[in-house]
N, C-alpha and C positions, 0 to 999 in steps of 0.2 A: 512753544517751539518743541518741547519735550513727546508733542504727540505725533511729530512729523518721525515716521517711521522707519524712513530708509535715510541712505545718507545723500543718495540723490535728491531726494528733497528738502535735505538739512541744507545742502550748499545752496539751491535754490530760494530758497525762504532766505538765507542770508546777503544774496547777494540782491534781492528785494528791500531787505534790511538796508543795506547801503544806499538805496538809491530813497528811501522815506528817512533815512539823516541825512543827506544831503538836504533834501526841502526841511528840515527842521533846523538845520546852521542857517539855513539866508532866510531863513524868519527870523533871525537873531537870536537862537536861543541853542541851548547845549542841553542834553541829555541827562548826563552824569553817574547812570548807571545804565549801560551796555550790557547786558545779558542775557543767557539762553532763556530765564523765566519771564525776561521782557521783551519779546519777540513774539506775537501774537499771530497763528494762521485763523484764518476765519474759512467759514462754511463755503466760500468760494477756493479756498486755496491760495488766496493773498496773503503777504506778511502787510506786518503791523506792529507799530512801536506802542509800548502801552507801558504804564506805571513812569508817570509825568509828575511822579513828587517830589523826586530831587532837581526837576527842570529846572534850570535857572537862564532869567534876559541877560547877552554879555552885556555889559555896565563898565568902564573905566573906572567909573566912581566907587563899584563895590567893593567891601572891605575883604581881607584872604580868606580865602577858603578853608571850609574845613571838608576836611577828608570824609567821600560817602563812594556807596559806589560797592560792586561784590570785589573780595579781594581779589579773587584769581585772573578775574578780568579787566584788575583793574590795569592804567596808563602805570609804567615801573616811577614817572617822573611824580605823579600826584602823591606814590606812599613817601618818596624824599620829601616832598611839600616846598620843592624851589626846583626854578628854572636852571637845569643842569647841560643842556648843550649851548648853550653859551661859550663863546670864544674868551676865555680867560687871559688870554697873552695875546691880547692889541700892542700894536707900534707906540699907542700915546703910553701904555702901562710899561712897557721898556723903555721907555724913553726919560723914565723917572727912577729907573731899579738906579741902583752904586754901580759903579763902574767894577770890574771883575779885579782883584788884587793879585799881584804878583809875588808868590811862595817864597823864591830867590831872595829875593827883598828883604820880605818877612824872616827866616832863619839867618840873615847877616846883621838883621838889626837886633835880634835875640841873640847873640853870642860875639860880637864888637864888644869890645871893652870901653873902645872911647866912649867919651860923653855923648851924646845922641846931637844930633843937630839938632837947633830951635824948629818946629813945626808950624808954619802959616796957617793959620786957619781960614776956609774962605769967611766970606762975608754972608751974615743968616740969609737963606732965603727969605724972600717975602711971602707974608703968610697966603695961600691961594682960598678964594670964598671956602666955605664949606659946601660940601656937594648937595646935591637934591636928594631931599629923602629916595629911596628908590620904591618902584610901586608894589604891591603886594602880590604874589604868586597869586594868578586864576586861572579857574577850571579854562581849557578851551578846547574847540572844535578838533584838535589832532589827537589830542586825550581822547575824546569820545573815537575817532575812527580807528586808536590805537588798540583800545578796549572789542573794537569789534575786528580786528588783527588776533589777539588773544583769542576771543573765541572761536576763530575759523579755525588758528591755531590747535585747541584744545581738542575738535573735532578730526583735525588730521591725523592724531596721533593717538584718538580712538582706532583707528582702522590699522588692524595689526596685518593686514593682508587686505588684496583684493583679485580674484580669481574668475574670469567668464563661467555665465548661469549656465554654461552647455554643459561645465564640469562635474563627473559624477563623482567626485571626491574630493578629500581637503588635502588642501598640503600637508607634511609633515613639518611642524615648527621645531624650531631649533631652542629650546628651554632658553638656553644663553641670550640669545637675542632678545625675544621675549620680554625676559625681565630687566634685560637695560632698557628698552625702549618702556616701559612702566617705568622707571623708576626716574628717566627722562620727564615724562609725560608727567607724573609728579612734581617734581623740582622745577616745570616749566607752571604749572597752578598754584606751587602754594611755597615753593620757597623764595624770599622776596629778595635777597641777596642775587639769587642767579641771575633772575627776570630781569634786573637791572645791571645785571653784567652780559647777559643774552642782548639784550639795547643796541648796548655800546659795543660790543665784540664781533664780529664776523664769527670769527673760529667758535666761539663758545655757540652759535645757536646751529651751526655747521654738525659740531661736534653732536648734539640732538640728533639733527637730521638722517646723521647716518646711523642712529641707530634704527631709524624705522623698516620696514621688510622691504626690500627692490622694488616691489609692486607698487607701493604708495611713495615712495621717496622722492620721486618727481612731485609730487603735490607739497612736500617738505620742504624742495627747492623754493618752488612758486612763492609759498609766505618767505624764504628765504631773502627775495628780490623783494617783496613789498614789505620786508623790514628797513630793509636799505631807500625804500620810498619814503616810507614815515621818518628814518632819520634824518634825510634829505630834509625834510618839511619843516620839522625843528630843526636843524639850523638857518634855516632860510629865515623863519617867523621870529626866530629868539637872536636874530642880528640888532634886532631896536629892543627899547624897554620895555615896551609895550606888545607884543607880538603880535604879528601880521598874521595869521590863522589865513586871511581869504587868498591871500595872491599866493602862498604857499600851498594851499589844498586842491588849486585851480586845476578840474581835470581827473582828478586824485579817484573823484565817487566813484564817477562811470567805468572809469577804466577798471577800478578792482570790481565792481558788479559785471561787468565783462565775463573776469577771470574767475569767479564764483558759478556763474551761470554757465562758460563749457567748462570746470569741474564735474557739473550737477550731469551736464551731458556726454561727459564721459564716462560716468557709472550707470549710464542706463543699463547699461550688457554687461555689467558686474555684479558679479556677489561680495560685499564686506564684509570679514569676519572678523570679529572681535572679541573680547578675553569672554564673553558669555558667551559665542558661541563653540571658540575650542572646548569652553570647560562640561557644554549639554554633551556633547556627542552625538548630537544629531546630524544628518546628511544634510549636504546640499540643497537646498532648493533648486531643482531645474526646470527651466523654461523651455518646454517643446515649441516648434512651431505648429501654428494653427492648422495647416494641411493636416502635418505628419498626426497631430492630437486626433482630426478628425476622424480620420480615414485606422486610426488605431479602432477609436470609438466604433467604428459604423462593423468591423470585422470582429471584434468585444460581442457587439450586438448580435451578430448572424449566429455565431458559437450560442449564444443563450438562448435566440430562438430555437434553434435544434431540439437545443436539452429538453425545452419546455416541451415542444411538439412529442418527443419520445415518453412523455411523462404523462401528458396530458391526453394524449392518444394509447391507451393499453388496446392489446390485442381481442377480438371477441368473445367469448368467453365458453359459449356455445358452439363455435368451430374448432375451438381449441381441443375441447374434451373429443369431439369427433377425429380429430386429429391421432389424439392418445388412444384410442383404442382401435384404429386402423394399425398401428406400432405396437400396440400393447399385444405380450405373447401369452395363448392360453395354453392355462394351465388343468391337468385329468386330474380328478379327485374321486379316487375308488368311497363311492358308501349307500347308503339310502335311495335319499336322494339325486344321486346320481345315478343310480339303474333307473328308477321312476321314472327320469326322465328322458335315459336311452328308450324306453318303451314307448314313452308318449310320440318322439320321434321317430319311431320306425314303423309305427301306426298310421 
């Protein structure tokens, strides 16, 4: 994927990506490493999911996971290595907490001098089964689509601007800006604290968002919403023991290769500039249109034929000197030969 040049066809190839893991989950199986080196264009221009080492069939049976996969792309829930959107305060788990004590109480029966009353105690509970082992954290289908979330992610927030190819110049960036969104765009790759507070938070991947330039921050919005898709999805599949991956992701593929594919086509008539190209200084690329190029081209051409014709055609050489000496002023030279030849002439 690294040879796909523009970033209109990085979105494109990714949102191809999405729809060859979708046919990879309903074959039963899960990826496990999502990333930009595994994302293959071929000689037609198709993507293609490739390096199937870490593949694994889903299995109820299989024992937990261990952790594979690049980090920066990885799901934030796979580096915990447990199931974290889980509803932790069900009605049955209150419904066994102590009853809440009253303070009052407590500071009158700590400074009373009488004797304390006798204290009933109830009667033990009975002891309840022991619970069912519970089952092992595994890789699944929303980890993988979460992983390719990250990297469309990591792609947005390369684009430090985006400007129409008619522009004969760059903006002028604002330093400050700049390096908060770097230093965002980091902290969103490789610190593994945030990523997993970026999850769960609204405001913290908000907070990102804004720092990237006006011109791309709509596209910071968009994974904004399909963050909130993907958390939606774990907690829907992480309601049971076992997570429901299918009835949760229902829908889920198409619609973000949707939203990849008019990204890809709304930077057709853009230029992206990004920290290698502030730091060249090179101009713009602009795209003329074909008329206007030609019709430049065809009057380019008439200008050079002239020149040629004026070069390649010199004057004659032999009329010329005829020329010079019909203008050419003569000049008397008293001596010799000049009398000789008054005499021969008046002869």
């Amino acid at each position: 994927m690294f040879n796909s040049s523009t970033f209109q066809n990085v979105f494109r190839v990714l949102g191809e990506a999405c729809l060859a893991l979708q046919a990879l989950h309903a074959a039963g199986w899960v990826h496990r490493d999502i990333s930009s080196a595994n994302i293959l264009v071929d000689n037609t221009g198709r993507a293609k999911l490739i390096d199937l080492e870490y593949a694994k069939k889903v299995d109820e049976e299989s024992a937990k996971e261990t952790r594979v996969g690049t980090a920066k792309f990885m799901a934030a829930e796979l580096i915990l290595g447990r199931y974290q959107y889980r509803r932790i305060r069900t009605p049955e788990l209150l419904a066994h907490l102590p009853p809440k004590r009253n303070r009052e109480d407590d500071y009158k029966l700590l400074f009373d001098i009488k004797p304390l009353p006798p204290i009933d105690l109830p009667p033990p509970a009975p002891r309840s089964p022991s619970p069912k082992p519970q089952p092992p954290f595994r890789y699944n289908a929303i980890h993988d689509f979460e992983s390719l979330w990250w990297l469309t992610t990591y792609y947005v927030f390369k684009m430090e601007a985006v400007v129409d190819r008619t522009s004969t110049s760059l903006p002028k960036p604002q330093l400050k800006n700049l390096e908060q969104q770097r230093a965002h765009a980091d902290k969103l790759s490789y610190d593994r604290n945030w990523r997993d507070v970026v999850m769960l938070n609204t405001d913290a991947f908000i907070e990102s968002v804004y720092t990237l330039d006006p011109s791309v921050r709509p596209l910071g919005m968009i994974m904004e919403q399909w963050r909130k898709k993907i958390l939606r999805a774990y907690y829907q599949a992480e309601e049971i023991l076992i997570p429901d991956t299918k009835s949760a992701m229902q829908g889920l593929y198409s619609e973000f290769a949707k939203d990849l594919i008019w990204i890809s086509d709304a930077l057709a008539s853009k230029t992206v500039i990004t920290e290698e190209i502030w730091a060249s200084d090179e101009p713009v690329v602009v795209t003329v249109a074909k008329e206007t190029l030609k019709r430049r081209r065809d009057s380019e051409g008439e200008g050079e034929d002239k020149i040629e014709q004026e070069v390649a055609e010199p004057a004659d050489a032999p009329r010329s000197r005829e020329r010079a000496r019909k203008i050419r002023h003569l000049q008397t030279v008293d001596g010799p030969a000049a009398r000789t030849r008054a005499r021969l002439e008046a002869s």
